[in-house]
Backbone as JSON Lines, residues from 0, in Angstrom:
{"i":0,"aa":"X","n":[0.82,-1.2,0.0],"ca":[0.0,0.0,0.0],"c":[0.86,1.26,0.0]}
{"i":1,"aa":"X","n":[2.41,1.45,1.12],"ca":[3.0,2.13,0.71],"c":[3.51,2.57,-0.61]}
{"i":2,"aa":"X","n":[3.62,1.73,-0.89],"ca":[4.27,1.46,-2.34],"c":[3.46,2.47,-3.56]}
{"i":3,"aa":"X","n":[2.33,2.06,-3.26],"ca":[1.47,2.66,-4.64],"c":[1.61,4.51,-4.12]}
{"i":4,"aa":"X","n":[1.18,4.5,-2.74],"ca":[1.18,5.91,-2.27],"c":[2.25,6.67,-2.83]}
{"i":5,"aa":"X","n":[3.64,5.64,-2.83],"ca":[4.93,6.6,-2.88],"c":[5.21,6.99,-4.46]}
{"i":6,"aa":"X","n":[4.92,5.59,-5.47],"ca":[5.08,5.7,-7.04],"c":[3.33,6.91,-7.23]}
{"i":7,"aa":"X","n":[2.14,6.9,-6.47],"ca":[2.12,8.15,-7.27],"c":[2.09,9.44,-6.59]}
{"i":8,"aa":"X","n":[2.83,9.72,-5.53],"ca":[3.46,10.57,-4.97],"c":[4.58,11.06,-6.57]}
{"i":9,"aa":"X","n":[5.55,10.0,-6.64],"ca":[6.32,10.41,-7.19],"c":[5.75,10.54,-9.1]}
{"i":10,"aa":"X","n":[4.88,10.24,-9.51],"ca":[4.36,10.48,-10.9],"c":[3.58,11.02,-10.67]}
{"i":11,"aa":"X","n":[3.0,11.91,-9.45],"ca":[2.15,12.86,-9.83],"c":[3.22,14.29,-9.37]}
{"i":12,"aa":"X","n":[4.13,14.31,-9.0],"ca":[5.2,15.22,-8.77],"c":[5.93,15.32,-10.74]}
{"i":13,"aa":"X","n":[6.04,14.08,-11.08],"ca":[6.72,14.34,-12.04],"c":[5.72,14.78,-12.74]}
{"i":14,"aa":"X","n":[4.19,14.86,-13.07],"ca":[3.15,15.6,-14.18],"c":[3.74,17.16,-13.37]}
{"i":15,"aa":"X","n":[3.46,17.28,-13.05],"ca":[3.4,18.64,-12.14],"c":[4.38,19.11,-12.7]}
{"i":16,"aa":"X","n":[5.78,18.4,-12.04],"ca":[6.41,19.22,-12.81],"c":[6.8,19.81,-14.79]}
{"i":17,"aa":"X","n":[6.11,18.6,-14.75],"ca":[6.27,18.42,-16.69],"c":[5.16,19.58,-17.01]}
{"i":18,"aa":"X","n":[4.03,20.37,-16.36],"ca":[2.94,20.84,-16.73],"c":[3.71,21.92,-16.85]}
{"i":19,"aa":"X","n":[4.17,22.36,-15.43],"ca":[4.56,23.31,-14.87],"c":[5.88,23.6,-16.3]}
{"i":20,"aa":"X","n":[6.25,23.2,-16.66],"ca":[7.25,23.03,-17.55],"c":[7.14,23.5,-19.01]}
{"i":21,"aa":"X","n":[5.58,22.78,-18.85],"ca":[5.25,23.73,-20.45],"c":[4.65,24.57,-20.48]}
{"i":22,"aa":"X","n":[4.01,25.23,-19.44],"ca":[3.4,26.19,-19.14],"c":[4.28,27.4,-19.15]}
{"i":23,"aa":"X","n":[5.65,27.72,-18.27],"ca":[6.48,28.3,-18.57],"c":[6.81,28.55,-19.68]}
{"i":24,"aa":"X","n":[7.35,27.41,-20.38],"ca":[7.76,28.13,-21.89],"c":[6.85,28.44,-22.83]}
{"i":25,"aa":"X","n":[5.23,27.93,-22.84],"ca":[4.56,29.02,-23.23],"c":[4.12,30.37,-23.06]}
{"i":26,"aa":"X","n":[4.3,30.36,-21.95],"ca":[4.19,31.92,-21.03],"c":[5.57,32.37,-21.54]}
{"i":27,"aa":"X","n":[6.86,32.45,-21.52],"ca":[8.22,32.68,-22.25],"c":[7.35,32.72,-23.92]}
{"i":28,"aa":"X","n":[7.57,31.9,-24.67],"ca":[7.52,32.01,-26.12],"c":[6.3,33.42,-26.46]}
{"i":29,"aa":"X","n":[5.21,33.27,-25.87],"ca":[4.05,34.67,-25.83],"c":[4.53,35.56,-25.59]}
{"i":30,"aa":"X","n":[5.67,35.99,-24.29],"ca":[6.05,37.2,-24.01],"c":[7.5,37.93,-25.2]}
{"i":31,"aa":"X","n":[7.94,37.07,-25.61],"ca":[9.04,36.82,-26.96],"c":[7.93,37.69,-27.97]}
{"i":32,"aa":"X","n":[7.04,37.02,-27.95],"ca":[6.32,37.61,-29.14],"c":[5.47,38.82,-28.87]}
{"i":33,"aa":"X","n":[5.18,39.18,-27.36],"ca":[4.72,40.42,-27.2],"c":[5.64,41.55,-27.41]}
{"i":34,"aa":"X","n":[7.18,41.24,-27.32],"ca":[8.44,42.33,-27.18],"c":[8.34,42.78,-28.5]}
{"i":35,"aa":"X","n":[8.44,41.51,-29.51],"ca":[8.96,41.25,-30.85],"c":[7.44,42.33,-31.37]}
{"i":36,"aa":"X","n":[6.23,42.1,-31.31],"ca":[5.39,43.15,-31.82],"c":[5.79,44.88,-31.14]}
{"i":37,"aa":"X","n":[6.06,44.61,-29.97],"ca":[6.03,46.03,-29.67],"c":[7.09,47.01,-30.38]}
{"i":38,"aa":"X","n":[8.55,45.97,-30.67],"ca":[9.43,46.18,-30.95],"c":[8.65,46.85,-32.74]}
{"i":39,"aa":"X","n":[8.21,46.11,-33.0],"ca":[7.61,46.44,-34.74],"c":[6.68,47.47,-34.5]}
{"i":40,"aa":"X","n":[6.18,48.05,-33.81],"ca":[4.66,49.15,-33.61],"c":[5.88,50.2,-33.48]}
{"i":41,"aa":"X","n":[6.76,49.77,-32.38],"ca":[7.59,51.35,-32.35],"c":[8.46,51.22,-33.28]}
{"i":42,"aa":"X","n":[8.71,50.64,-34.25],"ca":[9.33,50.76,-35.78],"c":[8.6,51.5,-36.5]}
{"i":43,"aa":"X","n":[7.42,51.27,-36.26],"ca":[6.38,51.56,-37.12],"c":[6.18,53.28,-37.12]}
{"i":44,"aa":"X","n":[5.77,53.32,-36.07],"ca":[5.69,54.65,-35.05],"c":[6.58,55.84,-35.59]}
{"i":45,"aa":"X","n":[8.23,55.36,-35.64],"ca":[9.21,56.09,-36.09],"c":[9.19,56.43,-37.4]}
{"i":46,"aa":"X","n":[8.62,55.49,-38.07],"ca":[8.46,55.86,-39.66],"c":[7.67,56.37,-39.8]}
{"i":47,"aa":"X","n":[5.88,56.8,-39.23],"ca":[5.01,57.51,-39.42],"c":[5.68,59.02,-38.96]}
{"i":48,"aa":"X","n":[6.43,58.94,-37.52],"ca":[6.94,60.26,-37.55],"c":[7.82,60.76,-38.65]}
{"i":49,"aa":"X","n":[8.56,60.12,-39.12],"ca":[9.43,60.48,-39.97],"c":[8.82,61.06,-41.31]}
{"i":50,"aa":"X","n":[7.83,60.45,-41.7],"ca":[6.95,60.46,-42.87],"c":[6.32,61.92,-42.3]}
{"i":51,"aa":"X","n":[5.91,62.32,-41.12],"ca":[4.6,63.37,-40.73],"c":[5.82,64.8,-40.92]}
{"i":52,"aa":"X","n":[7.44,64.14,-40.69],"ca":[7.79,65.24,-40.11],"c":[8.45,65.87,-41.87]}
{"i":53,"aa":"X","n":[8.66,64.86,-43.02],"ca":[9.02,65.14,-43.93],"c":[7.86,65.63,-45.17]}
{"i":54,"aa":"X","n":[6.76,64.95,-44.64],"ca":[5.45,66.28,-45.02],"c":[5.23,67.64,-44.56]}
{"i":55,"aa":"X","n":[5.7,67.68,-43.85],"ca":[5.41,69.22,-42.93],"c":[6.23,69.7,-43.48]}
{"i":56,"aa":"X","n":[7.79,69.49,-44.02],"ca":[8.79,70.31,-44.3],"c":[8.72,70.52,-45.68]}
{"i":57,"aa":"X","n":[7.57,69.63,-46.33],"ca":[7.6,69.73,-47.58],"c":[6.55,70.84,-47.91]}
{"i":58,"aa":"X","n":[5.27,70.82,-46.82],"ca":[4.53,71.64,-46.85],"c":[4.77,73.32,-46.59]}
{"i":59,"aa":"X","n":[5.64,73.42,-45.73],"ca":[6.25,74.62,-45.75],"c":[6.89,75.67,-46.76]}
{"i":60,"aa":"X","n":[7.52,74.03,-47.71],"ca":[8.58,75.08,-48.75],"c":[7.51,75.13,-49.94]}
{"i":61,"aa":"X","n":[6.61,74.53,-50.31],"ca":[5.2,75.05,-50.55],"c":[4.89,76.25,-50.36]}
{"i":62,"aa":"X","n":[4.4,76.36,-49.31],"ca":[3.82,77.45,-48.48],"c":[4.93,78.62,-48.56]}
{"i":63,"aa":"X","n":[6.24,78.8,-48.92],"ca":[7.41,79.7,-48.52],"c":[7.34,79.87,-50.34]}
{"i":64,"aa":"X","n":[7.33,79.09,-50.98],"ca":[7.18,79.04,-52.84],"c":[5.81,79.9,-53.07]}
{"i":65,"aa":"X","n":[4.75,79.66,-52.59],"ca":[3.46,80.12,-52.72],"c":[3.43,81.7,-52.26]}
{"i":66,"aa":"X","n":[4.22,82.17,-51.36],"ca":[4.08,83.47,-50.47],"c":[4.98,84.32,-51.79]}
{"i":67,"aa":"X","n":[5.65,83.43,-52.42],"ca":[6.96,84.11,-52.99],"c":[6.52,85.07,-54.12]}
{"i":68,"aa":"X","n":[5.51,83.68,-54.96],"ca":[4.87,84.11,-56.11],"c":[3.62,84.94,-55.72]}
{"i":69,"aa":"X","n":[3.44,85.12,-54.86],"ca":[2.35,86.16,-54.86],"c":[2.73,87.92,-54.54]}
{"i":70,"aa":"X","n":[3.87,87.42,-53.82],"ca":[4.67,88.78,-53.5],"c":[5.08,89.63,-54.94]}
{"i":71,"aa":"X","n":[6.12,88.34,-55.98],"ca":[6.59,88.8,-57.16],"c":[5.22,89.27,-57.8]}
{"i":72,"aa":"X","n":[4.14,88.85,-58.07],"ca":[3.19,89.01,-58.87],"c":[2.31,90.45,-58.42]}
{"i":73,"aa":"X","n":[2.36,90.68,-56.92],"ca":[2.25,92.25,-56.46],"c":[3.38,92.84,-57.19]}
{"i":74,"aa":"X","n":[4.3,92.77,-57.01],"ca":[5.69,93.67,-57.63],"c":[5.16,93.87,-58.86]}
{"i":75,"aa":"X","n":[4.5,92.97,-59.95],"ca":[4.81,93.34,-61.43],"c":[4.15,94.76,-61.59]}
């Protein structure tokens, strides 16, 4: 009777730990992949700024071209 108590003492220690085991590295592999997206959104992020900030500068010399010709066209 000991006997059975102790083998599943000891195979229900070893599920446990085997659960416990994959549970971790799925909890690990998900958080890998939460970094790995965040890591890509703020890639992302930087290029929309980059894009917002090289429209604006484009819009300006527009806007600095546009002021120009209206000035010359008072002058004529």
């Amino acid at each position: 009777m000991e006997d059975i108590i102790i083998l599943s003492i000891i195979f229900g220690s070893g599920a446990l730990i085997s659960l416990t085991a994959i549970l971790t590295g799925h909890k690990r592999s998900s958080l890998k992949l939460q970094i790995k997206m965040l890591e890509k959104e703020t890639e992302l992020e930087q290029i929309r700024l980059q894009s917002y900030h090289s429209e604006t500068e484009k819009m300006k010399l527009e806007l600095e071209q546009s002021k120009q010709l209206l000035l010359d066209k008072r002058h004529e």
